[in-house]
Structures are given as C-alpha cells and as structure tokens.
N, CA, C and O atoms as a MOPAC input file, in Angstrom:
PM7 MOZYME 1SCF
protein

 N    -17.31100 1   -15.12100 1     8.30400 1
 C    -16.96900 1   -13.90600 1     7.58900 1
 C    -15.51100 1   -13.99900 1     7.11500 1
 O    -14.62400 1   -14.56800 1     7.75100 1
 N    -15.35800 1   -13.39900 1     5.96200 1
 C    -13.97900 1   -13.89800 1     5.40300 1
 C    -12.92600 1   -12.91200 1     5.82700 1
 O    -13.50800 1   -11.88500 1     5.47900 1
 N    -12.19700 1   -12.64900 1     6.15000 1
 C    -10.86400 1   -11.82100 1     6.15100 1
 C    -10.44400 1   -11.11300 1     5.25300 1
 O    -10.23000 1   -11.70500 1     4.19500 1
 N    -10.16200 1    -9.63200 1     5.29100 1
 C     -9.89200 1    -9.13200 1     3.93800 1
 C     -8.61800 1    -9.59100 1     3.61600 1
 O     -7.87200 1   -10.14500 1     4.42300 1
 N     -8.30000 1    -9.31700 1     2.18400 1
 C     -7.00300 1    -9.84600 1     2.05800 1
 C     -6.05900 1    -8.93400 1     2.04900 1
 O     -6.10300 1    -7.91800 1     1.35500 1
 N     -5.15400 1    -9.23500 1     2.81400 1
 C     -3.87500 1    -8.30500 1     3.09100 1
 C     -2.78800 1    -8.37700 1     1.82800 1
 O     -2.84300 1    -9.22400 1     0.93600 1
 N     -1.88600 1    -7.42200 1     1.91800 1
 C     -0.88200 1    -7.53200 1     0.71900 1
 C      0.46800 1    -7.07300 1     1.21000 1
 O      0.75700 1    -5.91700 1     1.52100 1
 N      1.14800 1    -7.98400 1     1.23300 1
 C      2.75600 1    -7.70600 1     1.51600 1
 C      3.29500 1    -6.78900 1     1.01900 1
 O      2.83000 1    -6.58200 1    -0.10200 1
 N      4.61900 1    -5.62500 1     1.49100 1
 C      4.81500 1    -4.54200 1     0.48300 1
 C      5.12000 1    -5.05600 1    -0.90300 1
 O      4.55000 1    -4.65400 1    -1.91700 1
 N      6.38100 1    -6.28500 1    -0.85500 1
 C      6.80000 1    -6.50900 1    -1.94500 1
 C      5.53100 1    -6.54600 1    -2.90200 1
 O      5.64700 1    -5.76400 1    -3.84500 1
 N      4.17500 1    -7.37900 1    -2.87600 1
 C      3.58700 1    -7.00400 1    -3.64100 1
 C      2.98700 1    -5.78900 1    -4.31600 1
 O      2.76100 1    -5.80400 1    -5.52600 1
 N      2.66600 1    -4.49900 1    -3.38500 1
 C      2.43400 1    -3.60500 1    -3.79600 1
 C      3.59900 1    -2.92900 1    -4.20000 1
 O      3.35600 1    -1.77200 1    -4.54500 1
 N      4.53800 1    -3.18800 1    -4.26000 1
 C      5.46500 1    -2.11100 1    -4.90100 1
 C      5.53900 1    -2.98100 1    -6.09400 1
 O      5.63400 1    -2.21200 1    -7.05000 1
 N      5.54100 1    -4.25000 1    -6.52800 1
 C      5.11100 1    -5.13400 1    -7.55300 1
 C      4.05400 1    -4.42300 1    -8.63000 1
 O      4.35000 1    -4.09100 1    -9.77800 1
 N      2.85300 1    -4.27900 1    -8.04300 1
 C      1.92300 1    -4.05300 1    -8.86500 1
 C      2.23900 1    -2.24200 1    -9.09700 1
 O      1.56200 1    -1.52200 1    -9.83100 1
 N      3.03200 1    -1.94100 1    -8.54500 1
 C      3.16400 1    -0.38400 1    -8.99700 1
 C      4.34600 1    -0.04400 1    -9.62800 1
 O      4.54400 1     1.04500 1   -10.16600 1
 N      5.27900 1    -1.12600 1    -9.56000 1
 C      6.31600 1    -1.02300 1   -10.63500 1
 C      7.36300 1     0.20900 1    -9.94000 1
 O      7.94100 1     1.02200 1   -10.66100 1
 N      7.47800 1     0.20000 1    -8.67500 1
 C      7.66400 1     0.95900 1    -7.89900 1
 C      9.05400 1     0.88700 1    -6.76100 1
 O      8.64700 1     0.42600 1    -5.69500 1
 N     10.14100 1     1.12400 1    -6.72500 1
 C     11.04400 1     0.82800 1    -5.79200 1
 C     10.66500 1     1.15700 1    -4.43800 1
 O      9.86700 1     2.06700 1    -4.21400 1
 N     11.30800 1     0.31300 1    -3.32300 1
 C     10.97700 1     0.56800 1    -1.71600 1
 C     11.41500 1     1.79100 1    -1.67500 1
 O     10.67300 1     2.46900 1    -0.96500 1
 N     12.41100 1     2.47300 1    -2.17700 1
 C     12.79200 1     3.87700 1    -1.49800 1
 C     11.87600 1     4.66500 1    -2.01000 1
 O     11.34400 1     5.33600 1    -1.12500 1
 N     11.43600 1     4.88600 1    -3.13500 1
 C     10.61000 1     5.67300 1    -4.00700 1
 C      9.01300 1     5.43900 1    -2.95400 1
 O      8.04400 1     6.19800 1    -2.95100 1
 N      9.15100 1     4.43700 1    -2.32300 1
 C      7.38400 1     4.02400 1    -1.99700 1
 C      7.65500 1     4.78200 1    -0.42400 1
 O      6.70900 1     5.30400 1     0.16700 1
 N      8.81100 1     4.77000 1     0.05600 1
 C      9.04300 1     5.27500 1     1.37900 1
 C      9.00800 1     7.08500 1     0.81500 1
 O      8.28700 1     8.03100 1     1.13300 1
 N      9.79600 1     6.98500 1     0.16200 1
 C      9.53700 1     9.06000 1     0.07600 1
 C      7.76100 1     8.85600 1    -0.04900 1
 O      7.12500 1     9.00500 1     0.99500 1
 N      7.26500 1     8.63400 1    -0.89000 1
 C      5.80400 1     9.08400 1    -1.05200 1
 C      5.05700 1     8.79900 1     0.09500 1
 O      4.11200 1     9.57600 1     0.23600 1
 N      5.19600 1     7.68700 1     1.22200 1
 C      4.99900 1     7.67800 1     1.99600 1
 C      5.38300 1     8.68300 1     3.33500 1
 O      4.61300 1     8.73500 1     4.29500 1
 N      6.59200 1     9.43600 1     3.29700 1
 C      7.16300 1    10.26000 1     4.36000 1
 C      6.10600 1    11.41600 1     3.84600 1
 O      5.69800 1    12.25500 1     4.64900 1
 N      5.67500 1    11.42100 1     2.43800 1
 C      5.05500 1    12.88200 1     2.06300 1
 C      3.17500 1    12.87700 1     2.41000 1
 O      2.14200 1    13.51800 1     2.21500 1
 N      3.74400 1    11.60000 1     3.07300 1
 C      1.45700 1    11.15000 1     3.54000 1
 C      0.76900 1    10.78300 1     2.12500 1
 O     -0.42600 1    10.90000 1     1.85500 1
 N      1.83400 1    10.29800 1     1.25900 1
 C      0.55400 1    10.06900 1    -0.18700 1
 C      0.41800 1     8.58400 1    -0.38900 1
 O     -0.34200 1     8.01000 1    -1.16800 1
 N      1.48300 1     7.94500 1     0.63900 1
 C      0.70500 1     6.51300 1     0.21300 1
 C     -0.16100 1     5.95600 1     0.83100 1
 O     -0.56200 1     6.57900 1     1.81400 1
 N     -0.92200 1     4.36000 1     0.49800 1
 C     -1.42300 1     4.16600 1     0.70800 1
 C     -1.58000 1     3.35800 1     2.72200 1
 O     -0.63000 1     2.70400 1     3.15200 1
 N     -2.62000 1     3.54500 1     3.45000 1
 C     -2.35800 1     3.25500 1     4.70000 1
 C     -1.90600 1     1.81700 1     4.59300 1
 O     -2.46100 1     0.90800 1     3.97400 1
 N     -0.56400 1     1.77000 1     5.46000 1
 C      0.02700 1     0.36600 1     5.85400 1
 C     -0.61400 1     0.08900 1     7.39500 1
 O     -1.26500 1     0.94600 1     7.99200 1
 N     -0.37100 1    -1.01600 1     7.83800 1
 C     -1.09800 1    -1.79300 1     9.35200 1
 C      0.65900 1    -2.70100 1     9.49600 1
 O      1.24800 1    -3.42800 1     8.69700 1
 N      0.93200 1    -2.33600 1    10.53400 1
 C      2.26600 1    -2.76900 1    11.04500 1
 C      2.07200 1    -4.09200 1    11.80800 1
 O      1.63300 1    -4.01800 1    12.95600 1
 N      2.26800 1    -4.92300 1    11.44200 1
 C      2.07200 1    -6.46300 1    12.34300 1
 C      2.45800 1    -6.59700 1    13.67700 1
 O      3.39800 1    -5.80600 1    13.76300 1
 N      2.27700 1    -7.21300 1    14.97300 1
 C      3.24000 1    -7.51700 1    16.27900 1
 C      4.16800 1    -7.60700 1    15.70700 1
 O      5.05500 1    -6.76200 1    15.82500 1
 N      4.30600 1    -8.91400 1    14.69600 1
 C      5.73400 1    -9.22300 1    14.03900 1
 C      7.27700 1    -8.12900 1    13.69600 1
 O      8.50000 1    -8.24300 1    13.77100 1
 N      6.13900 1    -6.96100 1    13.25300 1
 C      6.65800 1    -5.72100 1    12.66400 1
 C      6.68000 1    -6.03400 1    11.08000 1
 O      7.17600 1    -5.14400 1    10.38800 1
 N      6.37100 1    -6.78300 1    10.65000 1
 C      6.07500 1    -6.99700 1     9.18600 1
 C      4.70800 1    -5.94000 1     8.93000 1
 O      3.71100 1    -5.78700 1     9.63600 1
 N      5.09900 1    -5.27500 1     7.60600 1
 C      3.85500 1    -4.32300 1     7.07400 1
 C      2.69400 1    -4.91700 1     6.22400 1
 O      2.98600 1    -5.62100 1     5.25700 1
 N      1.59700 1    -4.70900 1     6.48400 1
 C      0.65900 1    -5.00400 1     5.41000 1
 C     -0.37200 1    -4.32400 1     4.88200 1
 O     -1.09200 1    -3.74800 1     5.69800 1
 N     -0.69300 1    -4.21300 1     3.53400 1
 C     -1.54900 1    -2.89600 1     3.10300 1
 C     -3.02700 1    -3.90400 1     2.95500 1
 O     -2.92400 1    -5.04800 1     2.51200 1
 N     -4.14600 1    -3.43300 1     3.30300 1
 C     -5.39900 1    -4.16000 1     2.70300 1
 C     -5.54500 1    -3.91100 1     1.34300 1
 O     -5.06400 1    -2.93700 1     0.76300 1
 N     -6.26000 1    -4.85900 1     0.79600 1
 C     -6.55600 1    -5.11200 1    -0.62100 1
 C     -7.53000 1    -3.84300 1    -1.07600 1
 O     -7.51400 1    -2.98700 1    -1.96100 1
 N     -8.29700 1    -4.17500 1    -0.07700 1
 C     -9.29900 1    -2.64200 1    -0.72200 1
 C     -9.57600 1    -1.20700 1    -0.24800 1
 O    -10.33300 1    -0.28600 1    -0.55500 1
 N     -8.46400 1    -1.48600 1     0.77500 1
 C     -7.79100 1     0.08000 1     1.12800 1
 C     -5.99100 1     0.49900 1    -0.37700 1
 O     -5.28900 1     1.49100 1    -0.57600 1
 N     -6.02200 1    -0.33800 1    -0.74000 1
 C     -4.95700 1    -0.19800 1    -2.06600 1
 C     -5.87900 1     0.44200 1    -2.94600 1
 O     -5.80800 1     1.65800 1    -3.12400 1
 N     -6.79500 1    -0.31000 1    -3.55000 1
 C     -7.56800 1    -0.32200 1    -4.88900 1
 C     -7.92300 1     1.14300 1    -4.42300 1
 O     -7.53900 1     2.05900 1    -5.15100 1
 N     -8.56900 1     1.42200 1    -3.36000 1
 C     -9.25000 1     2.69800 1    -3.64500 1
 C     -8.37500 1     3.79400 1    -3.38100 1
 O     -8.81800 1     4.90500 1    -3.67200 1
 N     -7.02400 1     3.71300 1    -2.80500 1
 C     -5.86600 1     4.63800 1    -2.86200 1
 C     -5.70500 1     4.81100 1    -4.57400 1
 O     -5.38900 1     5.84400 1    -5.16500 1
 N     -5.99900 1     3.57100 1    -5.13000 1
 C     -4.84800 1     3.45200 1    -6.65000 1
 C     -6.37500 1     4.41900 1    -7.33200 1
 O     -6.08600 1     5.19200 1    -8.24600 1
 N     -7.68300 1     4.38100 1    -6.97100 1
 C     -8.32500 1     4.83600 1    -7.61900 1
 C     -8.55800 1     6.41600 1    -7.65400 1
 O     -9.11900 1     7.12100 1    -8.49200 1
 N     -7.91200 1     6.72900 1    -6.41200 1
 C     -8.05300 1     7.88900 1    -5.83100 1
 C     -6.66200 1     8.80000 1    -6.51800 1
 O     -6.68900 1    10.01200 1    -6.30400 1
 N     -5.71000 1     8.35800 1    -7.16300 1
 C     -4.67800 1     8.32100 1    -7.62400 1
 C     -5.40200 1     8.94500 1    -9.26700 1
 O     -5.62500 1    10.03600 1    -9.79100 1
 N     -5.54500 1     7.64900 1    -9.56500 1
 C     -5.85100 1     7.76300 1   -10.89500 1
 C     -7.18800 1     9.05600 1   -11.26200 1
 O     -7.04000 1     9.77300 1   -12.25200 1
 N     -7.92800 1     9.15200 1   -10.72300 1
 C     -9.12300 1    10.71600 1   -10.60200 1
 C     -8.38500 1    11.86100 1   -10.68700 1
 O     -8.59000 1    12.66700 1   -11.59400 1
 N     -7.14300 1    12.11200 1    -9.43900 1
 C     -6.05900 1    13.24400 1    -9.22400 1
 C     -5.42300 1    13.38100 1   -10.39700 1
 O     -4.99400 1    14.53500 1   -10.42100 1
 N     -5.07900 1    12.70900 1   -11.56900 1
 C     -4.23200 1    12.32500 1   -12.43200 1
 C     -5.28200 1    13.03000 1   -13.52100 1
 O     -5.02600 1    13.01300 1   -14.72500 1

C-alpha cells in the first residue's frame, strides 16, 4: 500500500502564493488546512487533506 504523500510547508505556502506569517494567522483563526507535526517537529500537510481544504475554499468563495 502506498503512503500518502505528504507536503512540506514551504511547499504549500508555494502553491498558495502565500507568506508563513499570513499562513500562521489563518491558521491561529482554525481556517487552515490540518498540519501532522513530525517526532522531528518538522510539519507536514497530506496531499489530499490540502486538495480538499483548497476545494473547500474555493465552494466558500
């Protein structure tokens, strides 16, 4: 079974054209998308827990 694919913040703030502080307020306000905190403490968002945040986004819109 394959592993979903995870996404580093830098990428999602990449594909959203989006600064870390700007992604942290929307996040303090519960609107972003769920992150998974590593042992490491490195963050990672799933691929298709994004898409359906970004889709869930775009409907509200």
């Amino acid at each position: 079974m394959a592993r979903p694919q995870m996404l580093k913040l830098p990428e999602v703030l990449s594909e959203l054209d989006m600064s870390r502080a700007a992604f942290y307020r929307m996040r303090a306000r519960g609107k972003a998308p769920k992150l998974i905190k590593l042992p490491n403490g490195q963050l990672r968002i799933r691929r298709a827990d994004f898409d359906t945040w970004l889709s869930d986004c775009e409907r509200a819109a």
